[in-house]
N, C-alpha and C positions, 0 to 999 in steps of 0.2 A: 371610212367615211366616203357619202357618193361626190362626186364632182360639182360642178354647179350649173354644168351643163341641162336642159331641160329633158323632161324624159317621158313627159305628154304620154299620160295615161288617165280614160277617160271614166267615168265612176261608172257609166253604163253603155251598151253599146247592143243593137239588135242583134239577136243570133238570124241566121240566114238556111234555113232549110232547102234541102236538096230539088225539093218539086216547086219553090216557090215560083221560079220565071216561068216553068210548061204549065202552070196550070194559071198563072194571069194569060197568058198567050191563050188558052183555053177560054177566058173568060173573054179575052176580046175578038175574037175566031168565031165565037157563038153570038154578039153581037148584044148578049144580054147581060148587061152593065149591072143593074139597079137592083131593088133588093127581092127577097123572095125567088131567091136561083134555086139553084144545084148546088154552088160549095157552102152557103149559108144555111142550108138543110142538112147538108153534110156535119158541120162543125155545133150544130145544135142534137144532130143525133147522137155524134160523140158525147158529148154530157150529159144526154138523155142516158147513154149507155154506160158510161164511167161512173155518175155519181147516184144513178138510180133514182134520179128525179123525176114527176109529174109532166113538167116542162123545159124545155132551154128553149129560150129565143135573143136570135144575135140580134143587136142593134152598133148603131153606130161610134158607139161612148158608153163607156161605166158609167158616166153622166146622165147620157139618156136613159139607161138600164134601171137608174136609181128614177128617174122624172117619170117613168110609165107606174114604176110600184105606187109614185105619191100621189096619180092620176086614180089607179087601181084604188085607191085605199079611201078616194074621196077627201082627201086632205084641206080644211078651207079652214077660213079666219075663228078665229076662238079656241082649234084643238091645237094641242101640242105633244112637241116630238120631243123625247128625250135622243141624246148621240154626244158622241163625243166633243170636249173642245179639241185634243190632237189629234185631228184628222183633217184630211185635203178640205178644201171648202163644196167640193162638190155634194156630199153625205149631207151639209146642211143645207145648200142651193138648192134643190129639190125638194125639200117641202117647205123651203121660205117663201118660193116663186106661188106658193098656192095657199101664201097666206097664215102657215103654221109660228104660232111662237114657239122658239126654239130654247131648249130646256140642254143646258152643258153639263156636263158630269166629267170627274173629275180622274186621271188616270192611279193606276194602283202606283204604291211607291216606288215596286220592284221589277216594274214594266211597264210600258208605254201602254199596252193595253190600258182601256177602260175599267174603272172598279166598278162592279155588279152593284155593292155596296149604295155607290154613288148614286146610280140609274136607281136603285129602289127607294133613295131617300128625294127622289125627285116627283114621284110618281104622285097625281092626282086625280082626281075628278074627268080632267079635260086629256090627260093623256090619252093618244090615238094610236101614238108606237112608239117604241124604241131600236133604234139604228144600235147594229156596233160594227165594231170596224177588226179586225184581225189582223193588227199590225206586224210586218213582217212576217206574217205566217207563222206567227204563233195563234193559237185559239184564244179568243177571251171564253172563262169559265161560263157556260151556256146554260147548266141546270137551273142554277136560281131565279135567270128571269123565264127560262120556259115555263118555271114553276109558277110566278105572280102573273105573265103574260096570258096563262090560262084561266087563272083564275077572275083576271080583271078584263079579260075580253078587250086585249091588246095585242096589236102584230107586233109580231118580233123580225126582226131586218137585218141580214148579213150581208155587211160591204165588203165581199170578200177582195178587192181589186187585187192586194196580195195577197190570198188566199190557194193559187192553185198546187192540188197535190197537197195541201194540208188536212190533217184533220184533226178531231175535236171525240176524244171517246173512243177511237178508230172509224168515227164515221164522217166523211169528208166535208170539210168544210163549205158551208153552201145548200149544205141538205136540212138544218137544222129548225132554220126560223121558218116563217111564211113566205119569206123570199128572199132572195141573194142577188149578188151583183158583181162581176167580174172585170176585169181590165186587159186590154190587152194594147194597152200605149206602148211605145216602143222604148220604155223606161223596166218593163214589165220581160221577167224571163223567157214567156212565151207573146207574142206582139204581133199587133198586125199595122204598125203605123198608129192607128185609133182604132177602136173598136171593142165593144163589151158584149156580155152575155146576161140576161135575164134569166135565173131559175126561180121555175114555180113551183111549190110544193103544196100547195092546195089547188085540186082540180078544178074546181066549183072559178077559181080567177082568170081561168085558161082564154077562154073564150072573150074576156073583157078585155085580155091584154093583149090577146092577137087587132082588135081592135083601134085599142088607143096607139098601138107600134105604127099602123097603116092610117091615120090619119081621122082615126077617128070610127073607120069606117067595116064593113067586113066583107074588106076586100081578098084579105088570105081562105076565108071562107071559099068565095070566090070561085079563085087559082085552084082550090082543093076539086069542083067541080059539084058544087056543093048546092049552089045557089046561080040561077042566072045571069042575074046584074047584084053589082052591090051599091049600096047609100050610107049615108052620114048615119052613123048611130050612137055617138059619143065625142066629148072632147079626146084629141087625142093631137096627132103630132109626126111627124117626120122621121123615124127614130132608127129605122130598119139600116142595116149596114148594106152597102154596096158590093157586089160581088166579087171586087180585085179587093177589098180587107177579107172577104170572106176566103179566098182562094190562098192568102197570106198565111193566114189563121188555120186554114185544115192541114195547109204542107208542116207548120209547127203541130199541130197536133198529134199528126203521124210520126215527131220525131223526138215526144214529152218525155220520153226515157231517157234519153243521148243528152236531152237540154236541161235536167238538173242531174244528174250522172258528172255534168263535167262542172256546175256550179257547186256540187259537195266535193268534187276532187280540187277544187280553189277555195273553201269555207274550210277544209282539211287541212288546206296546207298552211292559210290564215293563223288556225287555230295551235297549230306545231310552230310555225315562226314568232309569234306574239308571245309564247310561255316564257316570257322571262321577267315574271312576277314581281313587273313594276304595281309599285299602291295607289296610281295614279289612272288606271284603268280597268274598266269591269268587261268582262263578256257579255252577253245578254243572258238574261236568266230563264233559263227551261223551266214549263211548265211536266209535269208528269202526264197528263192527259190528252198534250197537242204533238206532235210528229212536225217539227220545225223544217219550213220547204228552201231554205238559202234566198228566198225571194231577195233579201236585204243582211249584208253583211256590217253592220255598227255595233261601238262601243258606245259602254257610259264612261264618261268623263268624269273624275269624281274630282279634280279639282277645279272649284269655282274661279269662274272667268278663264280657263284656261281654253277651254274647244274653239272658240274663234280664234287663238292665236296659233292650234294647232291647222283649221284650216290656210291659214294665212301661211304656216309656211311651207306647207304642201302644195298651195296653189304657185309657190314662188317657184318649186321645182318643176312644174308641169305636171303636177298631181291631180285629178280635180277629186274631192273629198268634199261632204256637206255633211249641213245636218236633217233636219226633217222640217215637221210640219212648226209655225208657227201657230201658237194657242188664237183657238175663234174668238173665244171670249173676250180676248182684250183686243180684236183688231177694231179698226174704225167704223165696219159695219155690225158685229158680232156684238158689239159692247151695249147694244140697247135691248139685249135682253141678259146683260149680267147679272146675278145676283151675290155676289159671294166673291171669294177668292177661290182657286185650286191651283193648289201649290203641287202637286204633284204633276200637274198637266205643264205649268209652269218650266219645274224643274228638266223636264223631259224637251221644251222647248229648247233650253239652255245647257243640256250636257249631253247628248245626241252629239257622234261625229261616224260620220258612215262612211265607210271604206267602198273601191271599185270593185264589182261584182258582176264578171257578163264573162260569157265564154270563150275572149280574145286574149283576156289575160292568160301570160304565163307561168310558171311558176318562180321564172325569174324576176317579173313584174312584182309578184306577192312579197318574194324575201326584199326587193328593195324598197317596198310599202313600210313592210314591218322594219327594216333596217333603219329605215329613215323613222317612225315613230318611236323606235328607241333612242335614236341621237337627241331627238328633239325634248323627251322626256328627262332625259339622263341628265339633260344641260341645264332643268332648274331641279333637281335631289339636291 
Protein backbone atom coordinates (compact mmCIF):
# COMPACT_ATOMS: atom_id res chain seq x y z
CA UNK A 1 0.00 0.00 0.00
CA UNK A 2 1.16 3.63 -1.17
CA UNK A 3 1.77 6.23 1.69
CA UNK A 4 -0.49 9.18 1.77
CA UNK A 5 1.88 11.18 0.76
CA UNK A 6 0.82 13.11 -2.48
CA UNK A 7 2.32 12.00 -5.83
CA UNK A 8 0.95 14.82 -8.42
CA UNK A 9 0.52 13.16 -11.43
CA UNK A 10 -1.09 15.03 -14.10
CA UNK A 11 -3.68 13.13 -16.67
CA UNK A 12 -2.13 15.07 -19.62
CA UNK A 13 0.84 17.13 -20.06
CA UNK A 14 2.38 18.54 -23.74
CA UNK A 15 5.13 16.51 -25.27
CA UNK A 16 8.05 19.21 -26.24
CA UNK A 17 9.86 18.50 -29.46
CA UNK A 18 13.43 19.06 -30.08
CA UNK A 19 13.01 22.07 -32.82
CA UNK A 20 10.15 23.76 -31.03
CA UNK A 21 12.27 27.06 -29.48
CA UNK A 22 14.70 27.41 -33.02
CA UNK A 23 11.98 27.43 -35.08
CA UNK A 24 9.68 30.08 -32.81
CA UNK A 25 12.95 32.06 -32.67
CA UNK A 26 12.66 31.64 -36.53
CA UNK A 27 9.40 32.83 -36.61
CA UNK A 28 10.03 35.82 -34.57
CA UNK A 29 13.65 36.69 -36.38
CA UNK A 30 11.58 36.78 -39.65
CA UNK A 31 9.09 39.28 -38.15
CA UNK A 32 6.18 37.30 -39.82
CA UNK A 33 3.89 36.60 -36.89
CA UNK A 34 0.36 35.92 -38.54
CA UNK A 35 -1.15 33.47 -40.51
CA UNK A 36 -0.28 32.37 -44.12
CA UNK A 37 3.75 31.82 -43.30
CA UNK A 38 6.17 29.11 -44.04
CA UNK A 39 5.57 26.72 -41.04
CA UNK A 40 1.70 26.91 -41.43
CA UNK A 41 2.29 25.63 -45.14
CA UNK A 42 4.54 23.48 -43.92
CA UNK A 43 2.31 21.53 -41.27
CA UNK A 44 -0.65 21.66 -43.93
CA UNK A 45 1.76 19.98 -46.53
CA UNK A 46 2.53 17.36 -44.18
CA UNK A 47 -1.21 16.23 -44.29
CA UNK A 48 -1.52 16.87 -47.69
CA UNK A 49 1.27 14.27 -47.77
CA UNK A 50 0.58 11.76 -44.94
CA UNK A 51 -3.19 11.35 -45.48
CA UNK A 52 -3.40 11.82 -49.25
CA UNK A 53 -5.96 14.46 -49.09
CA UNK A 54 -7.35 17.26 -51.47
CA UNK A 55 -6.61 19.89 -48.83
CA UNK A 56 -5.23 20.74 -45.20
CA UNK A 57 -5.61 24.10 -44.08
CA UNK A 58 -4.36 25.01 -40.54
CA UNK A 59 -6.45 27.22 -38.55
CA UNK A 60 -6.52 28.41 -35.25
CA UNK A 61 -9.01 25.74 -33.27
CA UNK A 62 -10.65 22.47 -34.08
CA UNK A 63 -13.27 24.95 -33.44
CA UNK A 64 -12.74 27.07 -36.01
CA UNK A 65 -11.79 24.12 -38.36
CA UNK A 66 -15.37 22.73 -37.57
CA UNK A 67 -17.15 26.79 -38.13
CA UNK A 68 -15.38 27.10 -41.74
CA UNK A 69 -16.88 23.50 -42.78
CA UNK A 70 -20.54 25.00 -41.43
CA UNK A 71 -19.76 28.36 -43.40
CA UNK A 72 -18.68 26.00 -46.46
CA UNK A 73 -21.72 23.85 -46.41
CA UNK A 74 -24.19 26.94 -46.12
CA UNK A 75 -25.71 25.85 -42.78
CA UNK A 76 -28.88 28.26 -41.82
CA UNK A 77 -32.14 28.18 -39.94
CA UNK A 78 -34.54 25.03 -40.90
CA UNK A 79 -31.54 22.49 -42.00
CA UNK A 80 -30.40 20.07 -39.47
CA UNK A 81 -27.40 18.35 -38.41
CA UNK A 82 -27.34 15.01 -37.12
CA UNK A 83 -23.72 14.48 -34.36
CA UNK A 84 -23.32 13.07 -31.40
CA UNK A 85 -24.69 13.80 -27.78
CA UNK A 86 -20.94 12.56 -26.35
CA UNK A 87 -18.91 14.80 -27.63
CA UNK A 88 -17.22 18.33 -26.72
CA UNK A 89 -19.59 21.04 -27.42
CA UNK A 90 -17.71 22.41 -30.03
CA UNK A 91 -18.94 19.63 -32.95
CA UNK A 92 -22.34 21.12 -32.07
CA UNK A 93 -21.26 25.08 -31.74
CA UNK A 94 -20.60 25.22 -35.18
CA UNK A 95 -23.54 24.60 -36.83
CA UNK A 96 -25.83 26.13 -33.84
CA UNK A 97 -23.98 29.54 -34.31
CA UNK A 98 -25.65 29.29 -38.18
CA UNK A 99 -28.70 28.55 -37.14
CA UNK A 100 -28.94 24.68 -37.54
CA UNK A 101 -31.41 22.48 -35.31
CA UNK A 102 -29.24 20.01 -33.84
CA UNK A 103 -30.40 16.36 -34.17
CA UNK A 104 -28.44 13.93 -31.13
CA UNK A 105 -27.87 10.47 -31.59
CA UNK A 106 -27.32 8.17 -29.34
CA UNK A 107 -23.71 6.17 -28.54
CA UNK A 108 -23.29 2.25 -29.28
CA UNK A 109 -23.68 0.25 -25.99
CA UNK A 110 -20.21 -1.09 -26.29
CA UNK A 111 -18.40 2.17 -26.96
CA UNK A 112 -18.58 5.61 -26.57
CA UNK A 113 -18.52 6.08 -30.22
CA UNK A 114 -21.75 7.05 -31.89
CA UNK A 115 -24.29 4.27 -33.29
CA UNK A 116 -24.63 4.52 -37.18
CA UNK A 117 -27.89 2.88 -36.29
CA UNK A 118 -28.86 6.06 -34.25
CA UNK A 119 -27.70 8.77 -36.99
CA UNK A 120 -29.97 6.87 -39.71
CA UNK A 121 -32.90 6.70 -37.48
CA UNK A 122 -32.55 10.36 -37.33
CA UNK A 123 -32.37 11.25 -40.82
CA UNK A 124 -34.92 13.44 -42.62
CA UNK A 125 -36.17 15.78 -45.15
CA UNK A 126 -34.07 18.73 -43.63
CA UNK A 127 -30.98 16.85 -42.89
CA UNK A 128 -27.80 18.88 -44.25
CA UNK A 129 -25.04 16.61 -42.61
CA UNK A 130 -24.07 14.38 -40.22
CA UNK A 131 -20.85 15.16 -37.88
CA UNK A 132 -19.09 12.12 -36.07
CA UNK A 133 -16.67 12.17 -33.79
CA UNK A 134 -13.85 9.26 -33.36
CA UNK A 135 -13.52 9.03 -29.88
CA UNK A 136 -10.40 8.13 -28.63
CA UNK A 137 -9.16 7.12 -31.69
CA UNK A 138 -11.06 4.49 -32.31
CA UNK A 139 -13.19 4.85 -35.86
CA UNK A 140 -16.88 4.97 -35.74
CA UNK A 141 -18.12 2.33 -38.46
CA UNK A 142 -18.06 4.83 -41.74
CA UNK A 143 -19.66 2.55 -44.37
CA UNK A 144 -23.34 2.71 -43.59
CA UNK A 145 -23.54 6.35 -43.51
CA UNK A 146 -21.15 6.87 -46.68
CA UNK A 147 -23.76 4.61 -47.96
CA UNK A 148 -27.20 6.90 -47.20
CA UNK A 149 -24.87 10.15 -47.14
CA UNK A 150 -24.71 9.42 -50.92
CA UNK A 151 -27.58 8.42 -51.65
CA UNK A 152 -29.52 11.38 -49.79
CA UNK A 153 -27.20 14.07 -50.91
CA UNK A 154 -25.69 14.79 -47.44
CA UNK A 155 -22.14 15.65 -46.17
CA UNK A 156 -20.59 13.49 -44.14
CA UNK A 157 -18.17 15.29 -41.28
CA UNK A 158 -15.12 13.86 -39.38
CA UNK A 159 -14.34 15.37 -36.02
CA UNK A 160 -11.22 13.72 -35.92
CA UNK A 161 -9.87 16.08 -32.89
CA UNK A 162 -8.58 12.61 -31.51
CA UNK A 163 -8.22 11.07 -34.51
CA UNK A 164 -4.40 11.36 -35.34
CA UNK A 165 -2.55 8.33 -36.69
CA UNK A 166 -5.78 6.45 -36.62
CA UNK A 167 -7.53 4.80 -39.26
CA UNK A 168 -10.78 3.27 -40.36
CA UNK A 169 -10.33 0.23 -43.18
CA UNK A 170 -6.64 1.06 -43.17
CA UNK A 171 -7.44 4.32 -44.51
CA UNK A 172 -6.64 7.21 -42.13
CA UNK A 173 -9.00 8.74 -40.40
CA UNK A 174 -9.87 12.12 -41.78
CA UNK A 175 -9.94 11.00 -45.39
CA UNK A 176 -13.32 9.57 -45.34
CA UNK A 177 -16.14 12.13 -45.17
CA UNK A 178 -16.37 15.42 -46.96
CA UNK A 179 -14.27 16.92 -44.49
CA UNK A 180 -12.38 16.55 -41.27
CA UNK A 181 -11.27 18.25 -38.48
CA UNK A 182 -8.22 17.94 -36.22
CA UNK A 183 -6.93 19.19 -32.74
CA UNK A 184 -3.98 19.97 -31.62
CA UNK A 185 -4.86 21.61 -27.94
CA UNK A 186 -2.22 20.77 -25.64
CA UNK A 187 -4.56 18.17 -23.95
CA UNK A 188 -4.00 16.38 -27.68
CA UNK A 189 -0.74 13.92 -28.12
CA UNK A 190 0.67 16.00 -30.73
CA UNK A 191 -0.17 20.09 -29.62
CA UNK A 192 0.40 23.36 -30.47
CA UNK A 193 -1.02 25.29 -27.38
CA UNK A 194 -4.49 25.64 -29.70
CA UNK A 195 -4.71 25.08 -33.06
CA UNK A 196 -6.51 22.63 -35.80
CA UNK A 197 -6.33 21.41 -39.19
CA UNK A 198 -8.96 21.56 -41.84
CA UNK A 199 -8.98 18.54 -44.51
CA UNK A 200 -10.76 18.82 -47.59
CA UNK A 201 -11.64 16.00 -49.51
CA UNK A 202 -13.70 17.35 -52.34
CA UNK A 203 -11.69 19.79 -54.59
CA UNK A 204 -14.65 21.70 -56.09
CA UNK A 205 -14.64 23.37 -51.72
CA UNK A 206 -10.98 24.34 -51.93
CA UNK A 207 -11.22 27.59 -53.20
CA UNK A 208 -14.45 28.70 -50.87
CA UNK A 209 -12.63 27.66 -47.85
CA UNK A 210 -9.37 29.26 -48.40
CA UNK A 211 -11.79 32.20 -48.48
CA UNK A 212 -14.03 31.90 -45.57
CA UNK A 213 -10.35 30.97 -43.31
CA UNK A 214 -9.09 34.65 -44.54
CA UNK A 215 -12.01 36.73 -43.73
CA UNK A 216 -14.20 36.15 -46.16
CA UNK A 217 -11.99 37.31 -48.78
CA UNK A 218 -9.34 35.78 -51.38
CA UNK A 219 -6.77 36.87 -49.89
CA UNK A 220 -4.56 33.41 -49.95
CA UNK A 221 -5.40 33.69 -53.58
CA UNK A 222 -3.67 36.76 -53.33
CA UNK A 223 -0.24 35.73 -51.42
CA UNK A 224 -0.25 32.77 -54.27
CA UNK A 225 0.37 35.70 -56.84
CA UNK A 226 -2.53 34.85 -58.33
CA UNK A 227 -4.51 38.05 -58.31
CA UNK A 228 -3.54 41.64 -57.88
CA UNK A 229 -5.45 43.02 -54.96
CA UNK A 230 -8.04 40.90 -53.13
CA UNK A 231 -11.91 41.92 -51.82
CA UNK A 232 -14.66 40.64 -49.65
CA UNK A 233 -16.15 37.62 -51.40
CA UNK A 234 -17.87 35.72 -48.73
CA UNK A 235 -18.90 35.48 -45.19
CA UNK A 236 -16.11 34.10 -43.50
CA UNK A 237 -13.90 34.99 -40.28
CA UNK A 238 -10.59 35.16 -38.63
CA UNK A 239 -9.58 31.42 -38.45
CA UNK A 240 -5.95 31.00 -39.86
CA UNK A 241 -3.36 29.93 -37.08
CA UNK A 242 -0.62 32.15 -36.25
CA UNK A 243 2.75 31.29 -37.16
CA UNK A 244 4.38 30.45 -33.39
CA UNK A 245 1.25 27.44 -33.29
CA UNK A 246 2.23 26.69 -36.69
CA UNK A 247 6.14 26.57 -35.83
CA UNK A 248 4.85 24.44 -32.59
CA UNK A 249 2.90 21.94 -34.58
CA UNK A 250 5.63 21.18 -37.59
CA UNK A 251 8.58 20.43 -34.82
CA UNK A 252 5.68 17.79 -33.40
CA UNK A 253 5.17 16.70 -36.67
CA UNK A 254 8.65 15.82 -37.52
CA UNK A 255 8.71 13.84 -34.23
CA UNK A 256 4.85 11.85 -34.67
CA UNK A 257 6.81 8.42 -34.54
CA UNK A 258 8.78 9.14 -31.10
CA UNK A 259 5.26 10.87 -29.75
CA UNK A 260 2.93 7.63 -29.96
CA UNK A 261 6.00 5.09 -29.73
CA UNK A 262 6.26 6.12 -26.24
CA UNK A 263 2.35 6.67 -25.64
CA UNK A 264 1.98 2.58 -26.66
CA UNK A 265 5.14 1.92 -24.50
CA UNK A 266 2.67 3.52 -21.43
CA UNK A 267 -0.86 2.05 -22.98
CA UNK A 268 1.49 -1.40 -22.80
CA UNK A 269 2.40 -1.28 -19.69
CA UNK A 270 -1.20 0.06 -18.43
CA UNK A 271 -2.50 -2.88 -20.09
CA UNK A 272 0.10 -5.53 -18.23
CA UNK A 273 -0.25 -3.78 -14.76
CA UNK A 274 -4.38 -3.61 -14.78
CA UNK A 275 -4.61 -7.74 -15.57
CA UNK A 276 -5.74 -8.64 -12.44
CA UNK A 277 -9.22 -9.55 -13.51
CA UNK A 278 -11.19 -7.39 -11.25
CA UNK A 279 -15.34 -7.47 -12.48
CA UNK A 280 -15.47 -4.19 -11.61
CA UNK A 281 -13.61 -2.85 -14.85
CA UNK A 282 -13.55 -3.07 -18.54
CA UNK A 283 -10.91 -2.03 -21.15
CA UNK A 284 -12.19 -0.23 -23.94
CA UNK A 285 -13.46 -2.27 -26.67
CA UNK A 286 -11.50 -2.80 -30.03
CA UNK A 287 -13.21 -2.46 -33.11
CA UNK A 288 -11.55 -4.89 -35.88
CA UNK A 289 -11.52 -2.30 -38.62
CA UNK A 290 -9.98 0.87 -36.65
CA UNK A 291 -6.01 0.70 -35.59
CA UNK A 292 -6.47 2.34 -31.91
CA UNK A 293 -3.96 5.61 -31.63
CA UNK A 294 -3.46 5.76 -27.24
CA UNK A 295 -5.01 9.30 -28.03
CA UNK A 296 -6.91 8.43 -24.58
CA UNK A 297 -6.21 5.79 -22.06
CA UNK A 298 -9.92 4.97 -19.97
CA UNK A 299 -11.78 2.34 -18.51
CA UNK A 300 -15.51 1.33 -18.25
CA UNK A 301 -16.66 1.28 -14.99
CA UNK A 302 -19.12 -1.25 -14.66
CA UNK A 303 -20.25 -0.62 -11.11
CA UNK A 304 -22.86 1.94 -10.96
CA UNK A 305 -22.13 5.02 -8.92
CA UNK A 306 -18.83 3.82 -8.40
CA UNK A 307 -16.36 6.30 -11.14
CA UNK A 308 -16.90 9.44 -9.10
CA UNK A 309 -15.74 7.89 -6.12
CA UNK A 310 -12.91 6.34 -7.91
CA UNK A 311 -11.92 9.91 -8.99
CA UNK A 312 -12.19 11.24 -5.64
CA UNK A 313 -9.88 9.09 -4.32
CA UNK A 314 -7.23 9.44 -6.82
CA UNK A 315 -7.61 13.02 -6.69
CA UNK A 316 -7.00 12.69 -2.87
CA UNK A 317 -3.56 11.26 -3.70
CA UNK A 318 -2.35 13.80 -6.24
CA UNK A 319 -3.66 11.69 -9.12
CA UNK A 320 -5.55 13.80 -11.54
CA UNK A 321 -8.03 11.16 -13.36
CA UNK A 322 -11.53 12.16 -15.23
CA UNK A 323 -14.02 11.29 -16.89
CA UNK A 324 -15.22 12.61 -20.27
CA UNK A 325 -17.75 14.43 -22.14
CA UNK A 326 -20.95 15.34 -20.43
CA UNK A 327 -24.23 14.16 -22.73
CA UNK A 328 -25.44 17.76 -24.89
CA UNK A 329 -28.69 16.65 -24.83
CA UNK A 330 -29.47 16.90 -21.33
CA UNK A 331 -27.27 20.22 -20.71
CA UNK A 332 -29.09 23.61 -20.21
CA UNK A 333 -28.53 24.68 -23.74
CA UNK A 334 -28.73 21.17 -25.69
CA UNK A 335 -31.97 20.30 -24.09
CA UNK A 336 -34.26 22.48 -26.49
CA UNK A 337 -33.79 20.27 -28.98
CA UNK A 338 -34.19 16.91 -27.11
CA UNK A 339 -36.39 14.42 -28.20
CA UNK A 340 -36.03 11.23 -26.58
CA UNK A 341 -33.78 9.55 -24.02
CA UNK A 342 -30.21 7.97 -24.92
CA UNK A 343 -29.33 5.78 -22.56
CA UNK A 344 -26.28 4.73 -24.06
CA UNK A 345 -24.90 8.20 -24.46
CA UNK A 346 -26.08 8.53 -20.86
CA UNK A 347 -24.25 5.47 -19.53
CA UNK A 348 -21.02 6.51 -21.05
CA UNK A 349 -21.32 10.03 -19.32
CA UNK A 350 -21.56 8.07 -16.08
CA UNK A 351 -18.86 5.08 -16.23
CA UNK A 352 -16.01 6.71 -18.17
CA UNK A 353 -12.95 7.16 -15.74
CA UNK A 354 -9.69 8.05 -17.73
CA UNK A 355 -6.26 7.37 -16.75
CA UNK A 356 -2.82 9.91 -17.23
CA UNK A 357 -1.59 9.53 -20.54
CA UNK A 358 1.36 11.85 -21.96
CA UNK A 359 4.90 11.08 -22.35
CA UNK A 360 6.32 12.13 -18.82
CA UNK A 361 4.79 9.38 -17.30
CA UNK A 362 7.02 6.55 -16.08
CA UNK A 363 6.63 3.38 -15.85
CA UNK A 364 6.68 3.72 -12.21
CA UNK A 365 3.98 6.29 -12.30
CA UNK A 366 1.74 3.65 -14.29
CA UNK A 367 2.37 0.58 -11.62
CA UNK A 368 1.39 3.08 -8.84
CA UNK A 369 -1.82 4.14 -11.01
CA UNK A 370 -2.69 0.59 -11.43
CA UNK A 371 -1.64 -0.23 -7.75
CA UNK A 372 -3.66 2.16 -6.31
CA UNK A 373 -6.91 1.15 -8.51
CA UNK A 374 -6.58 -2.20 -7.24
CA UNK A 375 -6.54 -1.13 -3.49
CA UNK A 376 -9.33 0.90 -4.21
CA UNK A 377 -11.32 -1.75 -5.91
CA UNK A 378 -10.40 -4.66 -3.64
CA UNK A 379 -11.84 -2.52 -0.60
CA UNK A 380 -15.51 -2.74 -1.76
CA UNK A 381 -15.30 -6.98 -3.21
Amino acid sequence: MFSNDLINITLSKPYRATNELEYLKKVLDSGQVASLGEFSHQCESWFELHLKCKKALMTHSCTAALEVIALMIEIKPGDEVILPSFTFVSTANAFALRGARIRFADSLPHHPNVHPESILSLISSRTKAIVVVHYAGMAVDMDPLLEVCKERNIFLIEDAAQGMQSTYKNKPVGTIGDFATFSFHDTKPVSCGEGGMLVINRSEYISLAEQILEKGTNRIEFKKGGIRSYDWQCLGSSYGASQLQAAVLFAQLEEIDLIFESRKKIWQIYSDELNFGNSSIRFPYLFNYSEYNTSIFYLEVLRPGFRNYLIHKFEAKGIQVSFHYKCLHLSPFGKQWKEGDLPNAKYWEENILRLPLHPFLTGGDVKKIASLLEEFLTAFE
